[in-house]
Backbone as CSV, one residue per row, in Angstrom:
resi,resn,N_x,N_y,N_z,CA_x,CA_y,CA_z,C_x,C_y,C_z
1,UNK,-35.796,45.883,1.668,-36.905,45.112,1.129,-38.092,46.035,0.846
2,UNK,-38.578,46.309,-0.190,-40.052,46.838,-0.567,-40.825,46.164,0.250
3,UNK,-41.894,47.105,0.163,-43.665,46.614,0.750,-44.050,45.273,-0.225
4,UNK,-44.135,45.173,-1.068,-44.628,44.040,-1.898,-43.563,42.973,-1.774
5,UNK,-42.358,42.558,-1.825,-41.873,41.666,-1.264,-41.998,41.652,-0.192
6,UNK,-41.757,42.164,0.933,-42.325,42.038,2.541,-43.395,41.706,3.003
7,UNK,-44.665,42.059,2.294,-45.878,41.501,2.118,-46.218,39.742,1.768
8,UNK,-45.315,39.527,0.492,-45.208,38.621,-0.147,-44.664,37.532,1.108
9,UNK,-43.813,37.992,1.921,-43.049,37.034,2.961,-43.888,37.034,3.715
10,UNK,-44.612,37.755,4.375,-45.211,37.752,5.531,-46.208,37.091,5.925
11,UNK,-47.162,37.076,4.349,-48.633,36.965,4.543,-48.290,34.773,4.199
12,UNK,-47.378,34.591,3.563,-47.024,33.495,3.466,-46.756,33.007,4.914
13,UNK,-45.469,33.256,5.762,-45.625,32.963,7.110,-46.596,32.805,7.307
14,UNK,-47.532,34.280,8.040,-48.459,33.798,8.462,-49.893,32.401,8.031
15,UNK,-50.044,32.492,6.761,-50.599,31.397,5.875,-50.494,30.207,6.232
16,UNK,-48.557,29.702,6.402,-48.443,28.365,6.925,-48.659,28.219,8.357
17,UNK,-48.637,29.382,9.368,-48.660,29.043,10.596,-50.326,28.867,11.166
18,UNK,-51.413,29.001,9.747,-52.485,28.524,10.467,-53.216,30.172,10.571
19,UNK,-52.983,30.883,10.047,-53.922,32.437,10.776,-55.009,32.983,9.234
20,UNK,-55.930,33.092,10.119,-57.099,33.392,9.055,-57.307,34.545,8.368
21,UNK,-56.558,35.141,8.625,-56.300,36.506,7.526,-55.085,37.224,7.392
22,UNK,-54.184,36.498,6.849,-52.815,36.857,6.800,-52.165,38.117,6.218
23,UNK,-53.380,38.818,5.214,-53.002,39.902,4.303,-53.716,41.051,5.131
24,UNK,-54.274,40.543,5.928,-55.055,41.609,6.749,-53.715,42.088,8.088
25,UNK,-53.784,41.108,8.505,-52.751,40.740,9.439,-51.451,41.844,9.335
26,UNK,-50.876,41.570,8.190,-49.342,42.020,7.410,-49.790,43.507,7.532
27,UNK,-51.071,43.900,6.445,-51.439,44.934,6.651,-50.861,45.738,8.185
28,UNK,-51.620,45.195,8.486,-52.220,45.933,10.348,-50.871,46.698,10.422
29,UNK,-50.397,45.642,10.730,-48.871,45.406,11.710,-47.739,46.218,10.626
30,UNK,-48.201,46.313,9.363,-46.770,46.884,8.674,-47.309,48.545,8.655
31,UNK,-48.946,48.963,8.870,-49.034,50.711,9.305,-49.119,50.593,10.360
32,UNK,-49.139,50.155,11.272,-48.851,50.941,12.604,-47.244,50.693,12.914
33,UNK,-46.456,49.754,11.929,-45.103,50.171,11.986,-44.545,51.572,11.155
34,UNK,-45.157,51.621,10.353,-44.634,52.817,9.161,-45.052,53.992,9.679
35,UNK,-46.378,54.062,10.497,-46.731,55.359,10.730,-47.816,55.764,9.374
36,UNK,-48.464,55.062,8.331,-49.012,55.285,7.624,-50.420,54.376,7.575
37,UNK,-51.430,55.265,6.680,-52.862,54.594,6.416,-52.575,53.330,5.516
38,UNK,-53.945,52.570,5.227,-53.785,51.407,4.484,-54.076,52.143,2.879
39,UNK,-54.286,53.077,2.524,-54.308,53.639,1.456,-52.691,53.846,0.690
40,UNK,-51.941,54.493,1.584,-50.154,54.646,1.668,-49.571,53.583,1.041
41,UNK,-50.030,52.377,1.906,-49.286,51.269,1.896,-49.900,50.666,0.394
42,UNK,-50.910,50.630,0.223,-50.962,49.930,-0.609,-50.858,50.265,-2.306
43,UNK,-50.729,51.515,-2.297,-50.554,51.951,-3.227,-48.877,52.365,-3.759
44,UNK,-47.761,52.298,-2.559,-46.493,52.895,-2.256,-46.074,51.181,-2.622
45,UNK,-46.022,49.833,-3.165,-45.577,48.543,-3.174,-43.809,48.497,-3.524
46,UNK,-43.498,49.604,-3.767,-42.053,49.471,-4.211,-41.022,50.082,-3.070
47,UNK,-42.007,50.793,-2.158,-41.348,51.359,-0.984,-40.488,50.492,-0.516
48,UNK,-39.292,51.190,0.017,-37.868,50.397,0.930,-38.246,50.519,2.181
49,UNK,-38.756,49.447,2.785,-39.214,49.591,4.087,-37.528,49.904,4.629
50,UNK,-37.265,50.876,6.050,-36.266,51.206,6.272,-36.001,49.968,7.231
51,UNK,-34.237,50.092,7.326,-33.994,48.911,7.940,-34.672,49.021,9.581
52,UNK,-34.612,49.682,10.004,-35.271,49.841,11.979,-36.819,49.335,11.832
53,UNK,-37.357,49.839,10.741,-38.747,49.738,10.408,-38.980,48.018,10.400
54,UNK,-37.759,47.914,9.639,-38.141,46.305,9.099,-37.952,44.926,10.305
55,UNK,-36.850,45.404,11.315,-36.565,44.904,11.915,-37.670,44.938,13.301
56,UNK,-38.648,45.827,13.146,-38.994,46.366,14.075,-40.950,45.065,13.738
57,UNK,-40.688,45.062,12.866,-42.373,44.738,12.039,-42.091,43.106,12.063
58,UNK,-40.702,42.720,11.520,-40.622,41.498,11.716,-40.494,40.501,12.668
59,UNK,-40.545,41.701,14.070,-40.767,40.831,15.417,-41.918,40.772,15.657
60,UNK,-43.196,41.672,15.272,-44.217,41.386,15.571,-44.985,39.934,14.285
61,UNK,-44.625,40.220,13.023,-45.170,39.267,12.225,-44.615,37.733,13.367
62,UNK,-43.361,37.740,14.031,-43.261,36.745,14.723,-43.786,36.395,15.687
63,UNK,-44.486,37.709,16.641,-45.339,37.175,17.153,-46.790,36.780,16.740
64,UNK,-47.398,37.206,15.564,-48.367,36.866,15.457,-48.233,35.704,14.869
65,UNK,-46.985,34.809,13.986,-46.991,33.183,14.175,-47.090,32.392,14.912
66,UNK,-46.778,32.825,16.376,-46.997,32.038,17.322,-48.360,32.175,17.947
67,UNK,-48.942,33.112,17.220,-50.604,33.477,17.229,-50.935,34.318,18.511
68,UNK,-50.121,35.006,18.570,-50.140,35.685,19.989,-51.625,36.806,18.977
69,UNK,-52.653,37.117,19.989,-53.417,38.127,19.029,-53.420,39.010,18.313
70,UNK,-53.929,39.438,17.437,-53.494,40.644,16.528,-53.552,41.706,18.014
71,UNK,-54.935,42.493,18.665,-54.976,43.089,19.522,-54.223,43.381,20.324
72,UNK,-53.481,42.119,21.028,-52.338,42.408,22.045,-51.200,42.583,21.279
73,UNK,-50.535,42.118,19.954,-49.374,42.426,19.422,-49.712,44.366,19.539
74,UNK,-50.654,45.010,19.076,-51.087,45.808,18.957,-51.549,47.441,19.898
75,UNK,-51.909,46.452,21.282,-51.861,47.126,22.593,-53.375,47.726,22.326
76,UNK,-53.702,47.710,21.576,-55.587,48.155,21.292,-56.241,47.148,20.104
77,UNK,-57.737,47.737,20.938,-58.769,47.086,19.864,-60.000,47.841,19.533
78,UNK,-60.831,47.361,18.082,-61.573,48.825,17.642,-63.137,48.207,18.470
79,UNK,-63.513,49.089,18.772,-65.101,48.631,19.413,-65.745,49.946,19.111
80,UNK,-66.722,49.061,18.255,-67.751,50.666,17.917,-67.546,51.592,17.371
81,UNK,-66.516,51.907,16.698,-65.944,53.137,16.032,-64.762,53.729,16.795
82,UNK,-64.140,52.924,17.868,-62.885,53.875,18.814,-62.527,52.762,18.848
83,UNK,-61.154,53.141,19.282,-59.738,52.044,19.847,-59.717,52.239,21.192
84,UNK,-59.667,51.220,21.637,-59.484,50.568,23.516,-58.345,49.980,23.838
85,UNK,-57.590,50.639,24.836,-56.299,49.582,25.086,-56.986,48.530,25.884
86,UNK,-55.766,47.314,25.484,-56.431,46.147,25.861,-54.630,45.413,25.647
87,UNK,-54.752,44.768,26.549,-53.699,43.893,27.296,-54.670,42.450,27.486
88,UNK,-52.814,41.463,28.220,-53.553,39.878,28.569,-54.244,39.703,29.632
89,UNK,-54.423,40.800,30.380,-55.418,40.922,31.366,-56.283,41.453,31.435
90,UNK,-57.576,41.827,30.009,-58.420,41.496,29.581,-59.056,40.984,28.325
91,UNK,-60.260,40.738,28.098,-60.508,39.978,26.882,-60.538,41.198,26.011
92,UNK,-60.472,40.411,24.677,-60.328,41.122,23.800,-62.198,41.645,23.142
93,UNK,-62.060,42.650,23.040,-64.017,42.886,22.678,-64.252,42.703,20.977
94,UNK,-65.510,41.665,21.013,-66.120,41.285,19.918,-66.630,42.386,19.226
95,UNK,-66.809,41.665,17.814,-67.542,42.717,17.241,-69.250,42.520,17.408
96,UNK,-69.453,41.127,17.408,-70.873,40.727,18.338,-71.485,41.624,19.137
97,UNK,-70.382,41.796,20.475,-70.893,43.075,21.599,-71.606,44.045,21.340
98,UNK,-71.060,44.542,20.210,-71.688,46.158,19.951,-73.113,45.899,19.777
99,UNK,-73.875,44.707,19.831,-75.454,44.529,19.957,-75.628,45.460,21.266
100,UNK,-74.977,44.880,22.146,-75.450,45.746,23.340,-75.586,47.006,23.437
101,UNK,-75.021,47.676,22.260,-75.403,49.516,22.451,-76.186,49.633,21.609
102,UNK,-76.506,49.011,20.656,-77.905,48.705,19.515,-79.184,48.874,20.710
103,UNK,-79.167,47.638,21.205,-80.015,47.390,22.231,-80.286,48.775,23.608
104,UNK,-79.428,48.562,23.861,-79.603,49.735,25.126,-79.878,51.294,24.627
105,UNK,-79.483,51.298,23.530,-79.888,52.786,22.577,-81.083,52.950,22.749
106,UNK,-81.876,51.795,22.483,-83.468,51.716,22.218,-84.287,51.780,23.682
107,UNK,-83.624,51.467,24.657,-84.296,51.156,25.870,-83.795,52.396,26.560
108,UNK,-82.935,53.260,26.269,-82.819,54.692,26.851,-83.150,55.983,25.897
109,UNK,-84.347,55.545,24.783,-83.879,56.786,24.372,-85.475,57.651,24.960
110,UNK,-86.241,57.004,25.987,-87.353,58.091,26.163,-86.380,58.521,27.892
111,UNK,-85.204,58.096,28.191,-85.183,58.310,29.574,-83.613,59.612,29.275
112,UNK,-83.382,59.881,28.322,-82.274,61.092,27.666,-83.435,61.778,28.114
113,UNK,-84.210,62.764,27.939,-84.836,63.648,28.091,-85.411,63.750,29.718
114,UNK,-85.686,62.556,30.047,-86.031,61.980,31.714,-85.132,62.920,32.944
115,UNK,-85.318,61.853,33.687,-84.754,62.134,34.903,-83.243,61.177,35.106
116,UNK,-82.304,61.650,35.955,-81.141,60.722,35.914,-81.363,59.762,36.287
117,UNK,-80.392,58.496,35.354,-80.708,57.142,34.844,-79.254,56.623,34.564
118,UNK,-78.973,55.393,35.046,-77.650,54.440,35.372,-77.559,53.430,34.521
119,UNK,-76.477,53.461,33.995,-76.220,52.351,33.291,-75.153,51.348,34.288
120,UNK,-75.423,50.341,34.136,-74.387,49.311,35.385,-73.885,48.111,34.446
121,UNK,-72.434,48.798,33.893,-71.779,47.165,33.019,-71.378,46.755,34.424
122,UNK,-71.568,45.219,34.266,-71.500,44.691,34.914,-69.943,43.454,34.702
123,UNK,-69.081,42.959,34.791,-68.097,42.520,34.750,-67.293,43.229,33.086
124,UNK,-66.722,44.409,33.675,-66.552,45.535,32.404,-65.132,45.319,31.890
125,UNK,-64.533,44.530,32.404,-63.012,44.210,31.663,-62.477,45.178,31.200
126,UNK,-62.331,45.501,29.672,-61.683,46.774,29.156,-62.693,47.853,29.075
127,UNK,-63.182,47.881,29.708,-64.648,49.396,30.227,-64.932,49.978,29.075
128,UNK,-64.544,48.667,27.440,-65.328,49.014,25.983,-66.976,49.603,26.336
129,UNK,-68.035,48.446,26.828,-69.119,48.596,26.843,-69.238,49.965,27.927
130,UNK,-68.969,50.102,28.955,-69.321,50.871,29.492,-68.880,52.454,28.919
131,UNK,-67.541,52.530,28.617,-67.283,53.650,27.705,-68.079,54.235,26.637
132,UNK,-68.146,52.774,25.659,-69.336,53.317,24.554,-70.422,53.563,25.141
133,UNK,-71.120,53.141,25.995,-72.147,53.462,26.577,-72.501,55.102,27.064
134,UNK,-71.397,55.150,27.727,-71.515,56.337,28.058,-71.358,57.513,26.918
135,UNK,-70.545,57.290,25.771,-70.713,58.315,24.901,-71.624,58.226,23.935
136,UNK,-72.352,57.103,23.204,-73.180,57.302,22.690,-74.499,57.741,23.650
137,UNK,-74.915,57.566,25.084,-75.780,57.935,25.480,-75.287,59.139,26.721
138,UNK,-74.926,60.539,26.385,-74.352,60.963,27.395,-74.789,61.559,28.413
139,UNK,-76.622,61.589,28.128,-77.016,61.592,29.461,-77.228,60.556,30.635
140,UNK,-76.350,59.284,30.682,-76.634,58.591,31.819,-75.351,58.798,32.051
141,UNK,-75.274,58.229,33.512,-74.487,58.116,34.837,-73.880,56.453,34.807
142,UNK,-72.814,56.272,34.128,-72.376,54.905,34.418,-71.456,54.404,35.321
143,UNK,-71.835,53.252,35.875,-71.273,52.326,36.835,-70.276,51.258,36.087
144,UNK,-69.459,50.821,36.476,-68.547,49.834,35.603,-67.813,49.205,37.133
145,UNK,-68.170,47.303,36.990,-67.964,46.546,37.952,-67.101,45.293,37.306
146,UNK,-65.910,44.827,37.967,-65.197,43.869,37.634,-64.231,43.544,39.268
147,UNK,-64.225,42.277,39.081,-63.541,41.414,39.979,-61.934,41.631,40.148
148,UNK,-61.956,41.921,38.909,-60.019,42.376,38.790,-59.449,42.876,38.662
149,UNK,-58.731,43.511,39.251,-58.154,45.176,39.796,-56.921,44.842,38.174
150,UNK,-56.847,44.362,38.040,-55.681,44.507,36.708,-56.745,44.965,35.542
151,UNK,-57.932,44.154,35.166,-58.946,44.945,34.464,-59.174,46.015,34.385
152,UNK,-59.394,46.565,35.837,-59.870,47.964,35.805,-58.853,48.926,35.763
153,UNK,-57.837,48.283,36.005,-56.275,49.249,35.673,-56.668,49.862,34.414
154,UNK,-56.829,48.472,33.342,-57.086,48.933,32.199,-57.996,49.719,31.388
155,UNK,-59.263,49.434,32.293,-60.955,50.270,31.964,-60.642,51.963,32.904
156,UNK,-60.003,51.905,33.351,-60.071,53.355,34.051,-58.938,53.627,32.852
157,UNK,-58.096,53.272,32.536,-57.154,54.056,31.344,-57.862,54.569,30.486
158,UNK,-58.754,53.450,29.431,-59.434,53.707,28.529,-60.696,55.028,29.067
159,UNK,-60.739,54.989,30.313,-62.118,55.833,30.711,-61.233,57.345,30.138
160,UNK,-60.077,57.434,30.499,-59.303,58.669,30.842,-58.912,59.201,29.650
161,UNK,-58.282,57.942,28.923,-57.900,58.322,26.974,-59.605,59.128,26.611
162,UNK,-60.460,58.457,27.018,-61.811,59.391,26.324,-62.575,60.449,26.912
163,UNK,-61.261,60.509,27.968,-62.316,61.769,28.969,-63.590,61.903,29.474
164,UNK,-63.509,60.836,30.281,-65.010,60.601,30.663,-64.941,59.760,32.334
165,UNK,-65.758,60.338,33.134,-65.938,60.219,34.451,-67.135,59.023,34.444
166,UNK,-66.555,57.973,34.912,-67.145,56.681,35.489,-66.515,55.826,36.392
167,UNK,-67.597,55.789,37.336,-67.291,55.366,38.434,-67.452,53.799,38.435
168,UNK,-66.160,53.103,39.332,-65.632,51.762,38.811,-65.368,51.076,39.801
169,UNK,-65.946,49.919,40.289,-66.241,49.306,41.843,-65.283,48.025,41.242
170,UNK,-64.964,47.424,42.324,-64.464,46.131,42.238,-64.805,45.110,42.931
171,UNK,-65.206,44.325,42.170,-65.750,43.229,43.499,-66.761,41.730,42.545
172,UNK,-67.586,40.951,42.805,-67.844,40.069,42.377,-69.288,40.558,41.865
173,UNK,-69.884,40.191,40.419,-70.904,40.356,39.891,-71.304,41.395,41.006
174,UNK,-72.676,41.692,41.133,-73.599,43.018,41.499,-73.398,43.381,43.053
175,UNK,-72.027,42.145,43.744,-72.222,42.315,45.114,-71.653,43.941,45.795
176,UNK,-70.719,44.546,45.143,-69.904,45.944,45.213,-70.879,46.627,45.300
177,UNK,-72.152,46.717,44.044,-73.244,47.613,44.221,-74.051,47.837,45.173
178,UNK,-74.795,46.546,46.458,-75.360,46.335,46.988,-74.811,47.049,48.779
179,UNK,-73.516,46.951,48.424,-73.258,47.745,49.261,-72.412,49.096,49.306
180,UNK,-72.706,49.152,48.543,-71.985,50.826,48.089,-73.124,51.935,48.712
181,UNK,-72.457,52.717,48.518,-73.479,54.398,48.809,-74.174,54.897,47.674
182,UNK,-73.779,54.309,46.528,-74.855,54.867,44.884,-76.537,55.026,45.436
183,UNK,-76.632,56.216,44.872,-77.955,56.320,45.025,-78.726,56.421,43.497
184,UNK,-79.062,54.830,43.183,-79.831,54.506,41.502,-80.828,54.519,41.838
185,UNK,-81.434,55.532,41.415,-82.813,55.495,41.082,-83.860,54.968,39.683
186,UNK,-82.625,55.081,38.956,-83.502,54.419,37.616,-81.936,53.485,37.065
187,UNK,-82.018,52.323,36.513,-80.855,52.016,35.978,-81.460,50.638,34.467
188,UNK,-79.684,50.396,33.906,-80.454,48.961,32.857,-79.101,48.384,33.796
189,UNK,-79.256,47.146,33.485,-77.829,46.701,33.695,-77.330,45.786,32.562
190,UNK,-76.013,45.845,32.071,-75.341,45.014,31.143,-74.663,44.201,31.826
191,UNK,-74.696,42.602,31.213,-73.669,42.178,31.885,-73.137,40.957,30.798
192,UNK,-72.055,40.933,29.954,-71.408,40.537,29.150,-70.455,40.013,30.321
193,UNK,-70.538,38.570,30.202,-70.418,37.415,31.409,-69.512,36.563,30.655
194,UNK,-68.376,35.563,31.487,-67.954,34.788,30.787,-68.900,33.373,30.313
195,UNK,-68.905,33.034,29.449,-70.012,32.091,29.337,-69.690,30.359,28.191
196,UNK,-68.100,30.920,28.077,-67.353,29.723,27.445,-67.420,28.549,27.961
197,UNK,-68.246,27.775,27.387,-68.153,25.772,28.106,-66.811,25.664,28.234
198,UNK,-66.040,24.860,29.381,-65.160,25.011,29.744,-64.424,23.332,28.753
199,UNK,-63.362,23.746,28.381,-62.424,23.287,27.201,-62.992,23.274,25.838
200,UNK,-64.162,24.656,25.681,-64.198,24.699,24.050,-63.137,25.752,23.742
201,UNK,-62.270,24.980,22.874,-60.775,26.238,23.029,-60.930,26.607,20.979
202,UNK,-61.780,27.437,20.614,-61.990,27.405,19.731,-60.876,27.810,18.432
203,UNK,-59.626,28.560,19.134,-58.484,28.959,18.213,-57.224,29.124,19.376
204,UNK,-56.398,28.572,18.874,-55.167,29.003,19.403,-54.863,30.144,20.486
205,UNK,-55.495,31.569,19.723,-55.049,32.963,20.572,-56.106,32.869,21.223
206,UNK,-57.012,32.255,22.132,-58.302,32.300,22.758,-57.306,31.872,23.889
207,UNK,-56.843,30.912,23.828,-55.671,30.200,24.850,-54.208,31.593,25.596
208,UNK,-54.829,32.830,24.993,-53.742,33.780,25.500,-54.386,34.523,25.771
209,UNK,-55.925,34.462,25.442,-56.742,35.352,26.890,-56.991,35.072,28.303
210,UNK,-57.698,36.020,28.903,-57.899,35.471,30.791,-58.504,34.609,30.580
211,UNK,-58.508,33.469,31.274,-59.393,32.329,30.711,-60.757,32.557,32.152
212,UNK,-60.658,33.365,33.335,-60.833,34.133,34.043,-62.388,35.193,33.074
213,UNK,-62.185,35.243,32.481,-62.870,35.969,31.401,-63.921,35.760,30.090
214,UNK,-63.316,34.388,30.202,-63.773,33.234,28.986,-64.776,32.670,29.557
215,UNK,-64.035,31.352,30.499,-64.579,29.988,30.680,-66.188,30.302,32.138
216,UNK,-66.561,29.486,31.947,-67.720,29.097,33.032,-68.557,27.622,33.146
217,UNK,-67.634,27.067,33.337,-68.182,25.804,34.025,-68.783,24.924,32.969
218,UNK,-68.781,23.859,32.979,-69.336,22.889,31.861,-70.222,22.996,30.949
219,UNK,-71.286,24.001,31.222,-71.598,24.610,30.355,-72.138,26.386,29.969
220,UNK,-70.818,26.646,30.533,-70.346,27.860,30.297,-71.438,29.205,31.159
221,UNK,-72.426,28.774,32.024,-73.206,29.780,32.619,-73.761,29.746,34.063
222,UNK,-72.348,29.349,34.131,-71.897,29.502,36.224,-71.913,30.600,36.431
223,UNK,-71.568,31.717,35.492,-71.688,33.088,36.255,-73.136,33.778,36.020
224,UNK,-73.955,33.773,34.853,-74.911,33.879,34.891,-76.405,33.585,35.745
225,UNK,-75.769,32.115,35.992,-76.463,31.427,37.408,-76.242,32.255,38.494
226,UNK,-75.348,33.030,38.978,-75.025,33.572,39.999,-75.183,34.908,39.635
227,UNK,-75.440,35.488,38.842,-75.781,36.905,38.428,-76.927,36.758,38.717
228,UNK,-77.562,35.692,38.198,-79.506,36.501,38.152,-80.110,35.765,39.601
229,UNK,-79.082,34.827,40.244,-79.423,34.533,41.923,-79.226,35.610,42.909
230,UNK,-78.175,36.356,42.271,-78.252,37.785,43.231,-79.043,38.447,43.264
231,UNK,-79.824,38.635,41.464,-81.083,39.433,41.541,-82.045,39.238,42.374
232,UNK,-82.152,37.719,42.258,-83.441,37.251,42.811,-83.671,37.394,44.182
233,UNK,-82.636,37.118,44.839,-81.916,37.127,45.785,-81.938,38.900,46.759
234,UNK,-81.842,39.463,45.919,-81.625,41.476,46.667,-82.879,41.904,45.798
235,UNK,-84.050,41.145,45.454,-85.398,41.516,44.291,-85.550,43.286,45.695
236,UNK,-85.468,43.109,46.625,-85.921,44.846,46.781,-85.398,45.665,46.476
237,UNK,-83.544,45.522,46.899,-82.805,46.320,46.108,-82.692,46.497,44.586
238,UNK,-82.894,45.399,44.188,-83.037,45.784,42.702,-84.173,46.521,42.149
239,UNK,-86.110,46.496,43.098,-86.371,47.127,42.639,-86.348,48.627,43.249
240,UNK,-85.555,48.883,44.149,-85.093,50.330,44.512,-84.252,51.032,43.593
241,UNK,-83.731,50.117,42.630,-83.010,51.038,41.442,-83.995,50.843,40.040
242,UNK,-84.932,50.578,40.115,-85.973,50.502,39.085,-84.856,49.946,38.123
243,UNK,-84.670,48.816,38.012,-83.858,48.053,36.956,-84.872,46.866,35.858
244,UNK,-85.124,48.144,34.586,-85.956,47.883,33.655,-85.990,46.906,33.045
245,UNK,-84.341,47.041,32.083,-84.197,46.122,31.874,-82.589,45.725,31.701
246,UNK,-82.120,43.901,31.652,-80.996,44.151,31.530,-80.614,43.575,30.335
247,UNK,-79.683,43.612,29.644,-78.752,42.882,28.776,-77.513,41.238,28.961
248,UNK,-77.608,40.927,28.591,-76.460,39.382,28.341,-76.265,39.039,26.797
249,UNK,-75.172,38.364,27.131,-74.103,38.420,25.613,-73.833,36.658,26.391
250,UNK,-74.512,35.597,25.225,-73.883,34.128,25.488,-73.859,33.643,24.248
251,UNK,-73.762,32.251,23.920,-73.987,31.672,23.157,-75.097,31.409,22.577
252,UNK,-75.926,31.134,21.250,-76.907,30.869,20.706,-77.879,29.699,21.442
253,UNK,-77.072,28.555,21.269,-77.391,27.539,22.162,-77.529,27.705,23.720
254,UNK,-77.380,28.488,24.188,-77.825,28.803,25.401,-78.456,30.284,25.794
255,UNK,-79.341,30.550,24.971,-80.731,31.885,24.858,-81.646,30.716,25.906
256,UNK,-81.808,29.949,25.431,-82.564,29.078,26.034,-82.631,29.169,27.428
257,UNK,-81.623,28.860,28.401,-81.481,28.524,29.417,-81.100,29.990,29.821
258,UNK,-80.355,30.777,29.389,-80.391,32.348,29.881,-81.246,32.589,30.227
259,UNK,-82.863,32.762,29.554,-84.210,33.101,29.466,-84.731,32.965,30.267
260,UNK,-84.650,31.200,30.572,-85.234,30.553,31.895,-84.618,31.264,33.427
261,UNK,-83.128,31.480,33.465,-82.212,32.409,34.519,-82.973,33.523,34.631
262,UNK,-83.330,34.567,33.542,-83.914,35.599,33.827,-85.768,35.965,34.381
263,UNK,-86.626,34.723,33.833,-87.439,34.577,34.143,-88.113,33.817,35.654
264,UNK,-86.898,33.380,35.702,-86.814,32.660,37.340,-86.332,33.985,38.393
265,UNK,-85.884,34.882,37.874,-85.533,36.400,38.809,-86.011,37.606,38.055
266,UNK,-87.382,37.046,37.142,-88.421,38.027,37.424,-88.265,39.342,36.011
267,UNK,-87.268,38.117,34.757,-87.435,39.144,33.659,-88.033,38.626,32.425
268,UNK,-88.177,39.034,31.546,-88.613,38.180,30.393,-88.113,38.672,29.292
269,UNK,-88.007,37.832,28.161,-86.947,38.255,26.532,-87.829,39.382,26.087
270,UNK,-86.880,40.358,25.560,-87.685,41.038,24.897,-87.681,40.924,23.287
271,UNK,-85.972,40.710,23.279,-85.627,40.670,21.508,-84.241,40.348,22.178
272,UNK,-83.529,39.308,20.845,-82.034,39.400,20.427,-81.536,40.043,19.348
273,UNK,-80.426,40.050,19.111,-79.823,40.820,18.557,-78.189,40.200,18.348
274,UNK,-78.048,39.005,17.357,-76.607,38.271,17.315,-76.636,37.503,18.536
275,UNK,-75.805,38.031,19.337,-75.761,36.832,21.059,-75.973,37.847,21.903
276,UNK,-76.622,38.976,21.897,-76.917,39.665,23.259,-78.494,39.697,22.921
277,UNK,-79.023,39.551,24.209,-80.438,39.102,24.752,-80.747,40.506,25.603
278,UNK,-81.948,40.798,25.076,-82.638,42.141,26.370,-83.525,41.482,26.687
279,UNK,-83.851,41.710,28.426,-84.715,41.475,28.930,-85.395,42.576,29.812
280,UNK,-86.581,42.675,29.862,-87.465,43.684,31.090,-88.208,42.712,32.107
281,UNK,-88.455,43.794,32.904,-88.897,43.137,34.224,-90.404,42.782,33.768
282,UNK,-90.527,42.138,34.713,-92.007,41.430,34.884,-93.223,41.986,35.523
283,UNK,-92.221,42.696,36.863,-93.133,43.480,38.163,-91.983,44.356,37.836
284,UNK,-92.480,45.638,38.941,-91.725,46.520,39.702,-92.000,46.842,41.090
């Protein structure tokens, strides 16, 4: 079968089974079967896809009918300009997110020249944010915290594919930090939280992520509630790490009530940016 009839089949499947970019899709999945760019492919339409090749592409076009994610058919995802492995035991990273290194760019760039300074993702799943973090800003010292040792299986891989030393606690929102031996003297903290109202199931493959990862309570900011109660909660320890300012990634409809969370433990908005919110402290 040529690329252009194979195409022709595929992007149809996918079409009737409901998937929102089917030619994109076919794409993906038919170069990282061939071993070739999307330039190759699309210009090569008469090519004989080989039979191993074909047999090999048409199990994944099957899984992506059953809408299993492009990402996980895939075993990576692009964040920021790099590929992250990423499995069903973590979420898959938005393109939204990358506000957060927009943001934190701006709030570290008089402390690059400074004195050493911590970045703390805070529930880091595929250790995207904290990774990029660390290479676009490579003078800080990052921390990367998650609840689930299968996560961090995966965020210490990705740390290692990019060659880069970050240190990776496990345990519940900021409680690992509080008792650890880190000695932060200056830090921001990120914390890209699950914040999904619980049964907004907005597509099919959302239903084949951690839902662990997703969901938070009826209206989606049970963990946030409990993030900025810890702050409020350890306010000396937090200001023993001079924690300027931090970052959150929610929904639009709930900036609102984030705001109020952060201003009740002593931060205030500074600017958004898509769905991630910076905030700085009030006191120190």
């Amino acid at each position: 079968m040529t690329i252009a009839d194979w195409l022709i089949n595929a992007m149809t499947k996918l079409h009737d089974a409901g998937v929102d970019s089917p030619r994109r899709d076919s794409l993906v999945l038919l170069e990282d079967t061939l071993r070739k760019d999307r330039a190759w492919v699309v210009t090569h339409p008469e090519y004989e896809i080989p039979s191993d090749n074909l047999k090999e592409v048409n199990k994944l076009i099957k899984r992506r009918v059953q809408r299993e994610p492009l990402a996980y058919i895939r075993g990576r995802a692009w964040f920021y300009g790099r590929f992250f492995n990423v499995n069903r035991d973590v979420m898959i990273p938005r393109p939204e997110s990358e506000s957060f290194i927009t943001l934190l760019k701006q709030t570290t760039d008089g402390y690059v020249k400074g004195s050493t300074f911590h970045i703390i993702d805070v529930g880091t799943g595929s250790g995207c944010l904290a990774i990029t973090a660390k290479l676009e800003i490579p003078g800080a010292e990052v921390i990367a915290i998650d609840n689930s040792q299968k996560a961090l299986k995966i965020a210490k891989k990705n740390a290692q594919n990019h060659k880069l030393k970050i240190d990776f606690l496990n345990g519940n929102l900021l409680q690992p930090l509080l008792h650890s031996s880190f000695s932060v003297p200056r830090s921001t903290l990120m914390a890209n939280l699950p914040y999904v109202p619980a049964g907004l199931v907005t597509s099919p493959e959302i239903t084949q992520e951690p839902a662990a990862a997703l969901f938070s309570g009826q209206d989606g900011l049970n963990h946030y509630r409990q993030f900025f109660e810890q702050i409020a909660k350890n306010s000396q320890f937090i200001r023993s790490m001079s924690v300027e300012y931090i970052l959150t990634e929610s929904l639009e409809n709930q900036h609102g009530d984030v705001t109020q969370l952060a201003k009740a433990a002593g931060y205030k908005l500074e600017k958004t940016e898509v769905l991630v919110q910076l905030f700085k402290a009030t006191r120190t």
